[in-house]
PDB file of the backbone (N, CA, C, O) and the ligand in Angstrom, with CONECT records:
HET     ZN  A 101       1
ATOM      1  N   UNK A   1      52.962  34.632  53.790  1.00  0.00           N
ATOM      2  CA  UNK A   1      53.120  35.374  52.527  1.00  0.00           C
ATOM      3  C   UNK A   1      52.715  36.837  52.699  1.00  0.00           C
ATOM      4  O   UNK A   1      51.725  37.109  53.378  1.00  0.00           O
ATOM      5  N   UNK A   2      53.455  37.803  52.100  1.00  0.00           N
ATOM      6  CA  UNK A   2      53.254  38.722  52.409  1.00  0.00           C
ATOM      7  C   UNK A   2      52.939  39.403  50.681  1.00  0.00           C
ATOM      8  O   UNK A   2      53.567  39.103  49.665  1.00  0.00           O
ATOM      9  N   UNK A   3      51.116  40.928  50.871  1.00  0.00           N
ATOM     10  CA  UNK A   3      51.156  40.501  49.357  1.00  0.00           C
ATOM     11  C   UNK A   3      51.776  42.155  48.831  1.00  0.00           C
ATOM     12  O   UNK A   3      51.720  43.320  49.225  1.00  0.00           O
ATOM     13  N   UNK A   4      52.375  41.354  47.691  1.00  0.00           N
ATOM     14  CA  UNK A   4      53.373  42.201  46.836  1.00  0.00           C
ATOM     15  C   UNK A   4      52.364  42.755  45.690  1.00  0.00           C
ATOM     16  O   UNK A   4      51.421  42.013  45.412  1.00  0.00           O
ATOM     17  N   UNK A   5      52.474  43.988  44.999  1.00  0.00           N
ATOM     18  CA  UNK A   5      52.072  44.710  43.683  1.00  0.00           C
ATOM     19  C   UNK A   5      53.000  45.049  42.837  1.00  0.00           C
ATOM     20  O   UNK A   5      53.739  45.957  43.218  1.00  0.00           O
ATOM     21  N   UNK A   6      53.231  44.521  41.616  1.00  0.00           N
ATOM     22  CA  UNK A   6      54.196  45.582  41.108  1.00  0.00           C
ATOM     23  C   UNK A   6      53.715  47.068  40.981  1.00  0.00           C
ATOM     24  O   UNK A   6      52.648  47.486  40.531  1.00  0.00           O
ATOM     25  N   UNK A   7      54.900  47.833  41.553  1.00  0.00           N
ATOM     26  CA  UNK A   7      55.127  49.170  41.925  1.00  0.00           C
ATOM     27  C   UNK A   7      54.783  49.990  39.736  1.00  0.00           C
ATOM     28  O   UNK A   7      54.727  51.200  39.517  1.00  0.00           O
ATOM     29  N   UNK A   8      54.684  49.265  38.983  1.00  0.00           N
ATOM     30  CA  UNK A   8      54.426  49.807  37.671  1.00  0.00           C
ATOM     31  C   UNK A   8      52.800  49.466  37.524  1.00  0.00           C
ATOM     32  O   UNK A   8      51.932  50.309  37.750  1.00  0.00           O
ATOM     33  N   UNK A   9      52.587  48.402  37.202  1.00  0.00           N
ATOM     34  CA  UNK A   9      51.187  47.594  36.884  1.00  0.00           C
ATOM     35  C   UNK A   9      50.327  47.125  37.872  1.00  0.00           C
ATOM     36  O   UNK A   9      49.215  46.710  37.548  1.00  0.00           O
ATOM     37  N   UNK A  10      50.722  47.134  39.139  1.00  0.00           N
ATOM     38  CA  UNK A  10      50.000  46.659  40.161  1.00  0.00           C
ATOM     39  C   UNK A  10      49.231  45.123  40.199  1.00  0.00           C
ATOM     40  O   UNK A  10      48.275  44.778  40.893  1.00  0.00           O
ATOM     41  N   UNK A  11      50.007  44.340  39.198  1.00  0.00           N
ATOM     42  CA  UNK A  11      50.261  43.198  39.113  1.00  0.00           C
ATOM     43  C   UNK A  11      50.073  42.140  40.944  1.00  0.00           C
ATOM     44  O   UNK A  11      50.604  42.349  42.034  1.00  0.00           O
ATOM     45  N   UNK A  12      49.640  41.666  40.742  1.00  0.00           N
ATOM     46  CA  UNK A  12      49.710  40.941  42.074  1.00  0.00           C
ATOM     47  C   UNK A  12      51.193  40.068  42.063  1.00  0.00           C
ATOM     48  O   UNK A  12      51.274  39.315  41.093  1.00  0.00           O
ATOM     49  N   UNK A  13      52.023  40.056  42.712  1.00  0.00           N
ATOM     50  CA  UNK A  13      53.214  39.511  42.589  1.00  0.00           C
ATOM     51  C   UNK A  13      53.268  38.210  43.932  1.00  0.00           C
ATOM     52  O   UNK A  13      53.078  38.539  45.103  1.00  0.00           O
ATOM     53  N   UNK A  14      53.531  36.860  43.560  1.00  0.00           N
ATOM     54  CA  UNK A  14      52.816  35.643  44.339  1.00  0.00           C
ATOM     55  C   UNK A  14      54.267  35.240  44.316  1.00  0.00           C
ATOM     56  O   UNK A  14      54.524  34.903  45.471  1.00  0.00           O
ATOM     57  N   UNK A  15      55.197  35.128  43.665  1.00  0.00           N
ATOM     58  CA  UNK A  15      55.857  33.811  42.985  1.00  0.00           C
ATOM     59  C   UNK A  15      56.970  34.308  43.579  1.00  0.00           C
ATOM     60  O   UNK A  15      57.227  35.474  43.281  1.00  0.00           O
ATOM     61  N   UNK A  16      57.827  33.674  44.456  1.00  0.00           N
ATOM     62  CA  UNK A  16      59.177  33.677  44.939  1.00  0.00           C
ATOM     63  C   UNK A  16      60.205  34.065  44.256  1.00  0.00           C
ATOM     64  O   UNK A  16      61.215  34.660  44.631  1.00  0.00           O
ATOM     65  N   UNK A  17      59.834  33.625  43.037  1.00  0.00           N
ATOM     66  CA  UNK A  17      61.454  33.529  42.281  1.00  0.00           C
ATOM     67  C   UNK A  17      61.316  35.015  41.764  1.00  0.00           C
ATOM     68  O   UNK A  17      62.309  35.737  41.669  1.00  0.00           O
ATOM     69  N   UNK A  18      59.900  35.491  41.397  1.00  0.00           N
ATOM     70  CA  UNK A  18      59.998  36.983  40.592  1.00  0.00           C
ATOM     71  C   UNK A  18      60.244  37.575  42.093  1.00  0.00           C
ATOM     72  O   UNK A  18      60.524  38.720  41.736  1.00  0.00           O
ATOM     73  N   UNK A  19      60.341  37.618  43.498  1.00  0.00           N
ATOM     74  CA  UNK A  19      60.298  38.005  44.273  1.00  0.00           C
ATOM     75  C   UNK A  19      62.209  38.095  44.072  1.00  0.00           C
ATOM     76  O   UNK A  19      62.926  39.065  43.825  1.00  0.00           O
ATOM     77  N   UNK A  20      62.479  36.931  44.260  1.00  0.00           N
ATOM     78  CA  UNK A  20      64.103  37.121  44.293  1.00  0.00           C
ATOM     79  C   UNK A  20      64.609  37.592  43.104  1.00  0.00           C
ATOM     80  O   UNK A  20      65.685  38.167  43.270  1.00  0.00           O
ATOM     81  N   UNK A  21      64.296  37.564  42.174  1.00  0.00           N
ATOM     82  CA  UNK A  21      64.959  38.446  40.797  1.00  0.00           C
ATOM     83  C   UNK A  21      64.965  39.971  41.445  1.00  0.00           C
ATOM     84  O   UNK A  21      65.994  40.630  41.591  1.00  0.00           O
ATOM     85  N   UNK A  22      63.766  40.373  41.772  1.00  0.00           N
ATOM     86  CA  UNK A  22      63.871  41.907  42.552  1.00  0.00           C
ATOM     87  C   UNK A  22      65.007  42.536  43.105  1.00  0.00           C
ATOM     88  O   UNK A  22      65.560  43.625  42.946  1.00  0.00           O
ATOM     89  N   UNK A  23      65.300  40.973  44.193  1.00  0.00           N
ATOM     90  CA  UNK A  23      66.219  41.422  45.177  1.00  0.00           C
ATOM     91  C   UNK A  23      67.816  41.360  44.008  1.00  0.00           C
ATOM     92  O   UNK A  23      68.566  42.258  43.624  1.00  0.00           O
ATOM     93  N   UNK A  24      67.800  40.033  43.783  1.00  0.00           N
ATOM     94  CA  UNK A  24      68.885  40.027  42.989  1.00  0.00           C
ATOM     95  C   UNK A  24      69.519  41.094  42.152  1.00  0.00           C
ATOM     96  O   UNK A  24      70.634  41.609  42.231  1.00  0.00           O
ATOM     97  N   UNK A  25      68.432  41.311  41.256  1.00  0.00           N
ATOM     98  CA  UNK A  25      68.988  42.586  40.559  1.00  0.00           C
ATOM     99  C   UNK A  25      68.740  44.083  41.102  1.00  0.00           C
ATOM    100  O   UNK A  25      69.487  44.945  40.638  1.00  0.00           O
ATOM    101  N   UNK A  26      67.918  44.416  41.892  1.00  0.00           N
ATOM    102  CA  UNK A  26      68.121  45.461  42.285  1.00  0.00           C
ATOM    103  C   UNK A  26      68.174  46.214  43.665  1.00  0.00           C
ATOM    104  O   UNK A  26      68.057  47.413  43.915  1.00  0.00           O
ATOM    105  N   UNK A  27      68.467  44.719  44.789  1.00  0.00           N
ATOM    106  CA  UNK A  27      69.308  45.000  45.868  1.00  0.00           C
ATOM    107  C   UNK A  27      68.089  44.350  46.692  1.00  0.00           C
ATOM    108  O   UNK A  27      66.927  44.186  46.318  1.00  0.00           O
ATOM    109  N   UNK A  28      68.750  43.995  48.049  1.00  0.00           N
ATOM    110  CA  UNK A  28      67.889  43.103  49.120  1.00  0.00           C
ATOM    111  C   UNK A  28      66.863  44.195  49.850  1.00  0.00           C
ATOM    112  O   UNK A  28      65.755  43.791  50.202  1.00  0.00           O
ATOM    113  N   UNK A  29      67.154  45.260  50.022  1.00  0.00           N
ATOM    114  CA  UNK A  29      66.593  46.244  50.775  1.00  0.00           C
ATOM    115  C   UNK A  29      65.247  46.882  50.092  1.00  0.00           C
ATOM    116  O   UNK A  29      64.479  47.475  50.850  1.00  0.00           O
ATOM    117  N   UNK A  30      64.880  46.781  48.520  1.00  0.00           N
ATOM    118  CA  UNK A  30      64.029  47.260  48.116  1.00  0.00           C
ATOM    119  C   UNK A  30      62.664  47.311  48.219  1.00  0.00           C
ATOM    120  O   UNK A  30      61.953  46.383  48.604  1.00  0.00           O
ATOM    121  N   UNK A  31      62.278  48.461  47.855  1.00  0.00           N
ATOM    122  CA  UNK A  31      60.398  48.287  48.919  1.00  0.00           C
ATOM    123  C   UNK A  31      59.804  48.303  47.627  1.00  0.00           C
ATOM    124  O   UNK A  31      58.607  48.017  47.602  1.00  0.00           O
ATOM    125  N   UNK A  32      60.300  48.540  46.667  1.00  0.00           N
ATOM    126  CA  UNK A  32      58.986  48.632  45.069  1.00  0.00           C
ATOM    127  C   UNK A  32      59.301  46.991  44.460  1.00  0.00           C
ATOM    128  O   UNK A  32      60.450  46.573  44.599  1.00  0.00           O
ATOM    129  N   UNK A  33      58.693  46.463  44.069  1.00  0.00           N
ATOM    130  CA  UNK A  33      58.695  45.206  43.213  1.00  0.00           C
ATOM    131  C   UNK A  33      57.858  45.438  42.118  1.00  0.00           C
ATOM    132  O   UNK A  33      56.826  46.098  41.994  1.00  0.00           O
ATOM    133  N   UNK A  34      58.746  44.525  41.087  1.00  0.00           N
ATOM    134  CA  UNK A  34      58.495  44.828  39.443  1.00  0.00           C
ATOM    135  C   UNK A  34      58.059  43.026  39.316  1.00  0.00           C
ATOM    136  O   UNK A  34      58.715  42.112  39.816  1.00  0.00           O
ATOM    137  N   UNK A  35      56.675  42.873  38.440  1.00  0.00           N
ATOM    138  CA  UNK A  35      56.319  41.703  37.992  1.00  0.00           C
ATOM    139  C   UNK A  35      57.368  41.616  36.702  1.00  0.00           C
ATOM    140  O   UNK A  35      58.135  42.521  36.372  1.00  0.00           O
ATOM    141  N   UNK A  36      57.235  40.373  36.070  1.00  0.00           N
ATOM    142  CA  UNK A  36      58.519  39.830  35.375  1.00  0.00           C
ATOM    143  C   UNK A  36      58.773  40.826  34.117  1.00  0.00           C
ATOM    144  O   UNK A  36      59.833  41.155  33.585  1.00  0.00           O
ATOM    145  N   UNK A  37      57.065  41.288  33.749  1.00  0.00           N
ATOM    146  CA  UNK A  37      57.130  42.144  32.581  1.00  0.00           C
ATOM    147  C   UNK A  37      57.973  43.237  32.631  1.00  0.00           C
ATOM    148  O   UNK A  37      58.838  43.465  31.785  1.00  0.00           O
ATOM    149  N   UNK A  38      57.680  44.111  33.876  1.00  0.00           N
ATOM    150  CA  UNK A  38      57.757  45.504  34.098  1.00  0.00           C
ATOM    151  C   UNK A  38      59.348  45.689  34.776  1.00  0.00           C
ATOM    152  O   UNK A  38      60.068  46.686  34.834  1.00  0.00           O
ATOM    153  N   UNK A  39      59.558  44.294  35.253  1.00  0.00           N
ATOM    154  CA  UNK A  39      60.881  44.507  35.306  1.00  0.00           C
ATOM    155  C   UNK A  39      62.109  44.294  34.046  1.00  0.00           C
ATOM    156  O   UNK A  39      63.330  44.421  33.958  1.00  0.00           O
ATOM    157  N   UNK A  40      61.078  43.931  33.249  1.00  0.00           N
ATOM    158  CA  UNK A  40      62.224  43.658  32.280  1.00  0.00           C
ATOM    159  C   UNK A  40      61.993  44.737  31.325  1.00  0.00           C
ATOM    160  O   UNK A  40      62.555  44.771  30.230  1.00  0.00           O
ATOM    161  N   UNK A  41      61.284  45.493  31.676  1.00  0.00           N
ATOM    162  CA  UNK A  41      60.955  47.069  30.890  1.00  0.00           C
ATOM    163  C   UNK A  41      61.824  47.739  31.451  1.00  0.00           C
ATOM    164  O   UNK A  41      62.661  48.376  30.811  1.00  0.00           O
ATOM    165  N   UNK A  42      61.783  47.715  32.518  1.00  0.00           N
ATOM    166  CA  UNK A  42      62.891  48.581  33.648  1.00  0.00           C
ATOM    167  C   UNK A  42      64.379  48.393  33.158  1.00  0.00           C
ATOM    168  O   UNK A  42      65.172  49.271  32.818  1.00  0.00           O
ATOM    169  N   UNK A  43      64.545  47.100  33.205  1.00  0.00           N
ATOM    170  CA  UNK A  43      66.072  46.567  32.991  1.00  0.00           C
ATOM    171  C   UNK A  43      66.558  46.881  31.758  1.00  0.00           C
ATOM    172  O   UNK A  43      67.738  47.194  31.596  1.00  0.00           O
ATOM    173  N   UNK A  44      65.379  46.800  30.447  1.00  0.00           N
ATOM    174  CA  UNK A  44      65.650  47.238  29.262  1.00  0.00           C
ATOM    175  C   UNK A  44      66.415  45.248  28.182  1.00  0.00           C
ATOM    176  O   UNK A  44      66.734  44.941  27.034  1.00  0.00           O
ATOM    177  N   UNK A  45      66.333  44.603  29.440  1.00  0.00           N
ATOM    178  CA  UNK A  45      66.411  43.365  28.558  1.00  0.00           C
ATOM    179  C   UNK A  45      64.521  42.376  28.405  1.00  0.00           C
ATOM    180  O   UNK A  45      63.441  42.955  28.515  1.00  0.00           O
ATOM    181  N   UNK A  46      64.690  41.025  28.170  1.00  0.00           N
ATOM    182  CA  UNK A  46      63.439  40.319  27.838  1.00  0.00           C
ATOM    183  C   UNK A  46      63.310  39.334  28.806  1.00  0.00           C
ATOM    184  O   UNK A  46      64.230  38.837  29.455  1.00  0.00           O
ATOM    185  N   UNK A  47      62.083  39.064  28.876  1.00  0.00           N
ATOM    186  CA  UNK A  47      61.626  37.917  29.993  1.00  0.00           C
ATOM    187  C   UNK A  47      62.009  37.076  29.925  1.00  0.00           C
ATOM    188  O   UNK A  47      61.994  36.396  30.951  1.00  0.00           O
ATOM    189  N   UNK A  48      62.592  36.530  28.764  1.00  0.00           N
ATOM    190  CA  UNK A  48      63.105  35.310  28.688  1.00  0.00           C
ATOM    191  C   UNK A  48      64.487  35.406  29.302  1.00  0.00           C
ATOM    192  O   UNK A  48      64.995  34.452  29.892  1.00  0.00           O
ATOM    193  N   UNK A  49      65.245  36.896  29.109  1.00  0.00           N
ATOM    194  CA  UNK A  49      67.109  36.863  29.784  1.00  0.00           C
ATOM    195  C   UNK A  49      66.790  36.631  31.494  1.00  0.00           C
ATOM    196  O   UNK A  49      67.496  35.924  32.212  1.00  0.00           O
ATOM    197  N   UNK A  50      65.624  37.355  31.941  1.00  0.00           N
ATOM    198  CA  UNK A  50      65.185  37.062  33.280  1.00  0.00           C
ATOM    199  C   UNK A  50      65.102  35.693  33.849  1.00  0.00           C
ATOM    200  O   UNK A  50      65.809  35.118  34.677  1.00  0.00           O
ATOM    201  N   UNK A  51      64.183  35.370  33.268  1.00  0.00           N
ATOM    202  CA  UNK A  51      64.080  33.457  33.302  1.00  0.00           C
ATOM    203  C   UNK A  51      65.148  32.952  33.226  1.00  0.00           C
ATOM    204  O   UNK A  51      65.164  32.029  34.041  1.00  0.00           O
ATOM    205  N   UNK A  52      66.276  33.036  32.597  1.00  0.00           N
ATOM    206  CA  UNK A  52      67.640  32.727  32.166  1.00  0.00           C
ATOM    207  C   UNK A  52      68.248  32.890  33.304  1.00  0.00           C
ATOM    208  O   UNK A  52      68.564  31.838  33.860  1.00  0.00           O
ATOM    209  N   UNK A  53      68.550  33.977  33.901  1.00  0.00           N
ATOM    210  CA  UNK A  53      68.951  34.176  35.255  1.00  0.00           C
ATOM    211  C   UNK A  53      68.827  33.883  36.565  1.00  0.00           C
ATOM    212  O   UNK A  53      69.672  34.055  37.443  1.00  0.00           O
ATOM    213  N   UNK A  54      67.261  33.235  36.706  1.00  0.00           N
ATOM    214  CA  UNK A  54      66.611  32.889  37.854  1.00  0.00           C
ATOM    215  C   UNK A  54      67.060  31.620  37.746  1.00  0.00           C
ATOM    216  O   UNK A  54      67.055  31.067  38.846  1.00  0.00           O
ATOM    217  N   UNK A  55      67.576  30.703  36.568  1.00  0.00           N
ATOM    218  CA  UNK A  55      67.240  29.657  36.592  1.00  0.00           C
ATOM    219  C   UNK A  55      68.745  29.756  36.834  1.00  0.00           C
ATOM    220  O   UNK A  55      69.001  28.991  37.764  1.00  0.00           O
ATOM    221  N   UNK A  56      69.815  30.347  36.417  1.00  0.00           N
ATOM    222  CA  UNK A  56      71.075  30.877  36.642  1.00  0.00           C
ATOM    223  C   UNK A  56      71.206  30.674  38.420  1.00  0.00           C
ATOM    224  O   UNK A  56      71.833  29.750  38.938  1.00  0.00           O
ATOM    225  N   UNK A  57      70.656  31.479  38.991  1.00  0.00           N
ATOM    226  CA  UNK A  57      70.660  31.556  40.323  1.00  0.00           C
ATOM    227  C   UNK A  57      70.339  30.548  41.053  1.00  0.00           C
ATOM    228  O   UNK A  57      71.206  30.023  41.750  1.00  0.00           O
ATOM    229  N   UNK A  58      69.076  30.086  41.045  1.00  0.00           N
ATOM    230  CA  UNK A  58      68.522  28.768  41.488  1.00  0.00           C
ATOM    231  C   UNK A  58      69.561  27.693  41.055  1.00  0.00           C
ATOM    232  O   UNK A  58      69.833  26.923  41.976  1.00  0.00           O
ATOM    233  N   UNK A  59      70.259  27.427  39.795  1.00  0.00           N
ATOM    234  CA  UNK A  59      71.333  26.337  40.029  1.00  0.00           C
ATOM    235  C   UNK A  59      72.591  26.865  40.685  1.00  0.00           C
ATOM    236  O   UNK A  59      73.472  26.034  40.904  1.00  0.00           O
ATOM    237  N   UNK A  60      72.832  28.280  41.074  1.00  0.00           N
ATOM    238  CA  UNK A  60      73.665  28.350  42.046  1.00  0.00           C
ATOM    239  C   UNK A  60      73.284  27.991  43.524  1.00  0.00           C
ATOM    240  O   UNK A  60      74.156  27.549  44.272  1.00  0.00           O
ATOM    241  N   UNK A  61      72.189  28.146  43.893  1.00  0.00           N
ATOM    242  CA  UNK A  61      71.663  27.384  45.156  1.00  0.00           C
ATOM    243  C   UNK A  61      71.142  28.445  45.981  1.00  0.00           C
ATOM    244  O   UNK A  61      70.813  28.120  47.122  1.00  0.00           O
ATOM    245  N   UNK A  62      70.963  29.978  45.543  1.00  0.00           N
ATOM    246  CA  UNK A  62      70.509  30.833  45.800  1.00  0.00           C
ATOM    247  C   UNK A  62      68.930  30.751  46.813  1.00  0.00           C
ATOM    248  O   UNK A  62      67.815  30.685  46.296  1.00  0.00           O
ATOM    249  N   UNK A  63      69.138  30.771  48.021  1.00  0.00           N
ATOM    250  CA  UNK A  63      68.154  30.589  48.820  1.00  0.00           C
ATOM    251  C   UNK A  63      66.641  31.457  48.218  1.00  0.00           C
ATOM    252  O   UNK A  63      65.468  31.117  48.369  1.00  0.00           O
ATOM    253  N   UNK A  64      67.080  32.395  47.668  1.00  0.00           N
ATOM    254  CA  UNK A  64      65.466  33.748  47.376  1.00  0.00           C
ATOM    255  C   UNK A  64      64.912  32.987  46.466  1.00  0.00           C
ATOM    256  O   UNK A  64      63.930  33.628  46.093  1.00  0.00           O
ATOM    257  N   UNK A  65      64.972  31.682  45.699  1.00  0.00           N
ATOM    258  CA  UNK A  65      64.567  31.251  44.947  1.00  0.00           C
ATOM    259  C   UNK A  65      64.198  29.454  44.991  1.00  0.00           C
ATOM    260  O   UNK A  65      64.875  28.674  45.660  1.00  0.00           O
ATOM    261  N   UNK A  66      63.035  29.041  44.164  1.00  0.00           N
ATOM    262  CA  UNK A  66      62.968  27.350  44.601  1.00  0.00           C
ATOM    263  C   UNK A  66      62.705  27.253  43.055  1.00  0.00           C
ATOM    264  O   UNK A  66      62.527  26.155  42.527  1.00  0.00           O
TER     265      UNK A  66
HETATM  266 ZN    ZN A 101      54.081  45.105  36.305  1.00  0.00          ZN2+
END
């Protein structure tokens, strides 16, 4: 495990799936990571459309996510 901060709140970021939402929405290459809050401040939608999506992804079979 490698440890992540969100780049806003400095949030300790643990959890795979907020790890792959990162990548998902804002590209595989990125070095800042947003915890679920701060990314959904960023995105301008709600934690819950996030959750919606991960869970979106994960039933597509999306490896960045369990
Ligand atoms: Zn944050």
């Amino acid at each position: 495990m490698t440890n992540k901060t969100c780049v806003m709140c400095g949030a300790p970021i643990t959890e795979k799936n907020v790890i792959g939402i990162n990548q998902k929405l804002l590209g595989r290459k990125i070095v800042n990571f947003y915890c679920m809050n701060c990314l959904a401040d960023y995105l301008e939608v709600s934690v819950e459309d996030l959750m919606e999506r991960i869970e979106e992804f994960k039933n597509g079979g999306c490896k960045l996510f369990e």
